[in-house]
N, C-alpha and C positions, 0 to 999 in steps of 0.2 A: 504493500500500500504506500500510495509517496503521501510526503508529509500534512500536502492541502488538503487531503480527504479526509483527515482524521478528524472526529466529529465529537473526541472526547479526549481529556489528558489520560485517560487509561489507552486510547485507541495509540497515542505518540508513546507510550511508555512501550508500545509494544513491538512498534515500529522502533524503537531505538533498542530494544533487547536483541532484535537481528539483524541493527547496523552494528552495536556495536561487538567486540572482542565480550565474552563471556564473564571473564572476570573484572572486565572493566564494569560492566553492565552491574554484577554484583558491590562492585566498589559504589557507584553511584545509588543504588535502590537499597542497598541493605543498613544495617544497623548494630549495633554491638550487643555482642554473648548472644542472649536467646532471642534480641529485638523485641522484648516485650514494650519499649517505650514509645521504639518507632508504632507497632501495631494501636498503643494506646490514645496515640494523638491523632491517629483515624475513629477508634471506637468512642471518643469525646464528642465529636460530634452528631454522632446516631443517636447519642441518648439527648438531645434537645430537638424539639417538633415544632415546628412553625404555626403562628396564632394568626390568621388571612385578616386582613383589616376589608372591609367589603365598601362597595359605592363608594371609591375613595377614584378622585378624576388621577388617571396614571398615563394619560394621553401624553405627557413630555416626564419625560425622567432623567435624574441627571446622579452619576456616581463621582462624579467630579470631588475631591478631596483636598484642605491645605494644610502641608506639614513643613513647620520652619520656615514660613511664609513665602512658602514655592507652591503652585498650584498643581495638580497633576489629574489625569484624562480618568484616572480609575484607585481605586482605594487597596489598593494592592502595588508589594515592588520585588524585585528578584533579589532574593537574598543573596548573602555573600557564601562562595562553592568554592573550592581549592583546587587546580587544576583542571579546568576548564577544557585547557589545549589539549587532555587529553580524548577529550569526548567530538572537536572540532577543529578544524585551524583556527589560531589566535582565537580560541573560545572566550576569552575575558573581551577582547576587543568587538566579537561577533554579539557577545550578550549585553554590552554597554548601547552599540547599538540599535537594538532589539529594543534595549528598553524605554533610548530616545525617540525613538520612532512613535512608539509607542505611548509618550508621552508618561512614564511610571519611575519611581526612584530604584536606582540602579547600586546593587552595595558590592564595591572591588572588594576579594578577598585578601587577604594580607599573602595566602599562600598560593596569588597567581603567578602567571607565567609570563605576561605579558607587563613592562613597567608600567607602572600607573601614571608615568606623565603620559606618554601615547595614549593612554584608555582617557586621560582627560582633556587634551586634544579632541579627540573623539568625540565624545561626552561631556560636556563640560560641567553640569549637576551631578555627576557621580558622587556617592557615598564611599569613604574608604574606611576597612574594615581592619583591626590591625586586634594580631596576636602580640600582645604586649607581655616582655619580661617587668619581674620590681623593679630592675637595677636602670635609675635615670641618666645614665650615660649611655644606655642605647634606646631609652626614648624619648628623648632629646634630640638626639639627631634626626631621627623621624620624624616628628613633629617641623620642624623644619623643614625638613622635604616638604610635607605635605603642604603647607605653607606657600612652598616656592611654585608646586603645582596647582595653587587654588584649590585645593579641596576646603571645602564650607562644614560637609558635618563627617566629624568621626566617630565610628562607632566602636568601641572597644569590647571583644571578648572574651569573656569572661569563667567561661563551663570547662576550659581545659588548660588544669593545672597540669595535668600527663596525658598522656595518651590514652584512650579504652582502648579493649579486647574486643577487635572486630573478627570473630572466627571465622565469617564468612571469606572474609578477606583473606586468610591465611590459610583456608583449606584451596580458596582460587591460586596462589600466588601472588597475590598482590599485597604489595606495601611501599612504601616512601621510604629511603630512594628506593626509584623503581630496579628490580633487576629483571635481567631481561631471560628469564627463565625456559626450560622446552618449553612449557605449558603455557606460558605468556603467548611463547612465539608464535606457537599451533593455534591458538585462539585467534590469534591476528590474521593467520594463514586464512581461517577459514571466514573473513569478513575481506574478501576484498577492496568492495568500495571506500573502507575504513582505513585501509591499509594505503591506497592511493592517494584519498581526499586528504585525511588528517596524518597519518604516520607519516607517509613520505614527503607528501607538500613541508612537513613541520621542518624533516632533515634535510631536504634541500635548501628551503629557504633563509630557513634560521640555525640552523644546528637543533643538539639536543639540547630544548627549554632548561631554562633556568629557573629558581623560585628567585622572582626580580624584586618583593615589597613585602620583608618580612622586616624588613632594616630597613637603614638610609641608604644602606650601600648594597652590591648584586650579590643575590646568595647564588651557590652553587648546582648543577647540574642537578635536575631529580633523577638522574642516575648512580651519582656519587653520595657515596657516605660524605656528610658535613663534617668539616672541621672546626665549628663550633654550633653545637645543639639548639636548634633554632627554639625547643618549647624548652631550654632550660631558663632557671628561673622566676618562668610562670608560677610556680608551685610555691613560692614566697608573696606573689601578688595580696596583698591588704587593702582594705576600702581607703588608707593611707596613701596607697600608689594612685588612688585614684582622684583623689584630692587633690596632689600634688600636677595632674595631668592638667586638672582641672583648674587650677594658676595657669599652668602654662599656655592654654590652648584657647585661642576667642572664638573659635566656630562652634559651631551646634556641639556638643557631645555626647555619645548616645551610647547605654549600658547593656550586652547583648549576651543574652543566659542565666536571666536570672526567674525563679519559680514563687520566690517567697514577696508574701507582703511587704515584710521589714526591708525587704533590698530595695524594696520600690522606694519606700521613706528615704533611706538611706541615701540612695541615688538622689533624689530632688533634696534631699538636706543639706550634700553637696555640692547641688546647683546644675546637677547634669539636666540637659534637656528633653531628653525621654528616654525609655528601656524598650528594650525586646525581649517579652515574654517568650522561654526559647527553650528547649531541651537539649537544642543541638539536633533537631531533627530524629531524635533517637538512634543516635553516635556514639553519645559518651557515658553518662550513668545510665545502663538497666535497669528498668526500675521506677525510672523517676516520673513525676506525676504529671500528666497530659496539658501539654501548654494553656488550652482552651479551659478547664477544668480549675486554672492556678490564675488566668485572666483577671474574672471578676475583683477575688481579692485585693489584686494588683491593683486595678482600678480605682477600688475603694479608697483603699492605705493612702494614694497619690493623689490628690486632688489635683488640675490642672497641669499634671506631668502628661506629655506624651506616651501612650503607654501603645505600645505596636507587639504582633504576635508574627511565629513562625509557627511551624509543625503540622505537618497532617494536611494542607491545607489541597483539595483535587477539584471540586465546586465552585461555583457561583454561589451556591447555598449556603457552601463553609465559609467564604468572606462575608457575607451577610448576617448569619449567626455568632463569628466574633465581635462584629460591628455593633449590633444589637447588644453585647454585652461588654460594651467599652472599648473595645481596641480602634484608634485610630487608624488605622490602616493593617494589613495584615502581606508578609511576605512569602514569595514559595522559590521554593528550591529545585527539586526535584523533578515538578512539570514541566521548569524553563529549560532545565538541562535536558531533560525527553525529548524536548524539542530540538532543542541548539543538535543532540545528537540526531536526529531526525531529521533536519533539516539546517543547520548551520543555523547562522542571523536570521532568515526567512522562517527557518521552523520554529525559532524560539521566540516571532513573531507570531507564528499560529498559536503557541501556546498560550501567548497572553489575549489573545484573538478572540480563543474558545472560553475563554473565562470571562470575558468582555460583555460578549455577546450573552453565557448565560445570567451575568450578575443584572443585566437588563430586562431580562426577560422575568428573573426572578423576584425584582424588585414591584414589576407591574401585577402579574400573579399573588404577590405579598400585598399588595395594597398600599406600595409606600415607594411616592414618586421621586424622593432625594435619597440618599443615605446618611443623608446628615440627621432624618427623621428616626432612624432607627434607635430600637430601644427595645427594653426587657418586656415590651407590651406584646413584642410582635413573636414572645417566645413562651413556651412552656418546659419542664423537664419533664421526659418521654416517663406516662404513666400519673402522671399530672392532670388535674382538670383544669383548662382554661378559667383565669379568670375572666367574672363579667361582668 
């Protein structure tokens, strides 16, 4: 099926499971140990049932959204992905695009492949994402980069002090740096158009990618073992480091992986400009409790903070039911990269396309012609009786 006919993000998920290499495919879909977390930030949203508002005029409807006093086409943005180029050529530069086209906020990973001045070029509202150590003599230097590229909002990372145990990963072959295993190779063998589009294009044109923005300065090949540990002294990080970012830096600042109420407070006590509500996609702790689920609280605790979600998110219906219970806006990960793998820039076009299109249909269906109108009226928990 090519990637314009897909008529749903499960229809591109599937479509990119047989463009891409095998294990690549698992690296991008799966989640750490059993994935109970990842499965949970889907099953969060079945248990909420939609309440119709009726003879409500839905003849113009607008999803239209303002965060950090940027306007954007839809209340949705593509979260931040860690090699990218491996799912597309220059996948950071083809998803930046995507998202401008699109008119949605766009978050560079810290551990792409592509430097983030060219993705700002590109882009020039990008979001950049940074996996931050405690120690301020290397995020100092960053900050200044980013600075010198005009980035306006940073979002800092927060859920990975170490690594998780993605077994999936590790039964396929795959891990960071990549090594280029039979079982890699065989995979790749058996995707040709993967193998010509993105493998080869990547090593002709550019050599073997680099992680370009995890620092100020170029980290090394994701083939080679690092000569200094890129997540070392994450595991020291204190709300102290985040203080201290927070003197340093005059753009937006935004706190990415946090579940509890009190981190929400915390956050806006230090003056940060919003969080994301985030598990990491169900990556890092097994276990942990469904973005959607940890929302509300989040909400509450914060008044007037930006409060944004990730996780689970495959509907129009899901953006809508976060929305309804607070989140400013809501990010997806895994649809965009279904696409970008599906289709490059154009597919990861389609995927924000198919969600566009449903969040409009679903808003007139709902009875509720903005989403700015959304609220806990238009919801109930599944086994609830509407209130009347």
């Amino acid at each position: 099926m090519h990637y314009s006919r897909a008529l749903s993000i499960a229809d591109l998920a599937e479509i990119a499971r047989r463009r891409l290499p095998p294990s690549l495919y698992g690296y991008v879909s799966g989640g750490s140990e059993d994935q109970s977390s990842l499965v949970a930030n889907r099953l969060a949203f079945d248990r909420w049932r939609f309440v119709t508002h009726s003879l409500v005029d839905v003849s113009q409807r607008s999803q239209a959204v303002e965060i950090f006093g940027t306007r954007y086409d839809m209340p949705l943005g593509v979260a931040p992905m860690g090699v990218t180029g491996l799912c597309a050529f220059e996948g950071d530069l083809a998803m930046a695009r995507a998202a401008a086209r699109m008119k949605v906020p766009f978050v560079l990973s810290g551990a792409s492949t592509v430097a983030l001045e060219r993705v700002m070029q590109a882009a020039p509202d990008s979001w950049f994402q940074a996996y931050i150590p405690a120690q301020q003599d290397v995020i100092g230097p960053l900050l200044s980069r980013l600075r010198s590229a005009q980035v306006k909002v940073l979002v800092v990372t927060v859920d990975v002090p170490i690594a998780s145990t993605r077994e999936n990963e590790l039964r396929n072959d795959f891990r960071l740096p990549l090594k280029l295993t039979p079982r890699l190779m065989a995979g790749g063998a058996l995707r040709p158009r993967w193998l010509l589009q993105t493998f080869a294009q990547t090593l002709l044109r550019g050599g073997v990618p680099r992680f370009e923005n995890f620092t100020a300065t170029r980290g090394g090949r994701i083939i080679d073992a690092p000569t200094v540990d890129h997540r070392a002294g994450r595991a020291s990080m204190r709300w102290e480091t985040i203080a201290w970012i927070r003197e340093q830096w005059a753009g937006k600042l935004v706190i990415k992986g946090l579940l509890r109420a009190g981190d929400a407070r915390q956050a806006q006590a230090l003056g940060c400009d919003g969080v994301i509500v985030s598990n990491h996609g169900g990556r890092q702790l097994d276990g942990a409790v469904a973005t959607l689920d940890a929302l509300p609280a989040m909400v509450a605790a914060a008044p007037g903070l930006t409060v944004m979600l990730d996780g689970g998110v495959r509907r129009g219906t899901d953006v809508l039911k976060a929305m309804a219970l607070g989140a400013a806006c809501v990010f997806v990960g895994r649809p965009a990269m279904y696409g970008l793998a599906a289709g490059g820039e154009d597919g990861a076009v389609r995927a924000l396309e198919l969600l566009r299109k449903e969040i409009d249909v679903d808003l007139a269906l709902l009875g509720c012609p903005d989403v700015a109108g959304l609220g806990p009226t238009y919801l109930v928990r599944e086994g609830d009786l509407p209130g009347m």
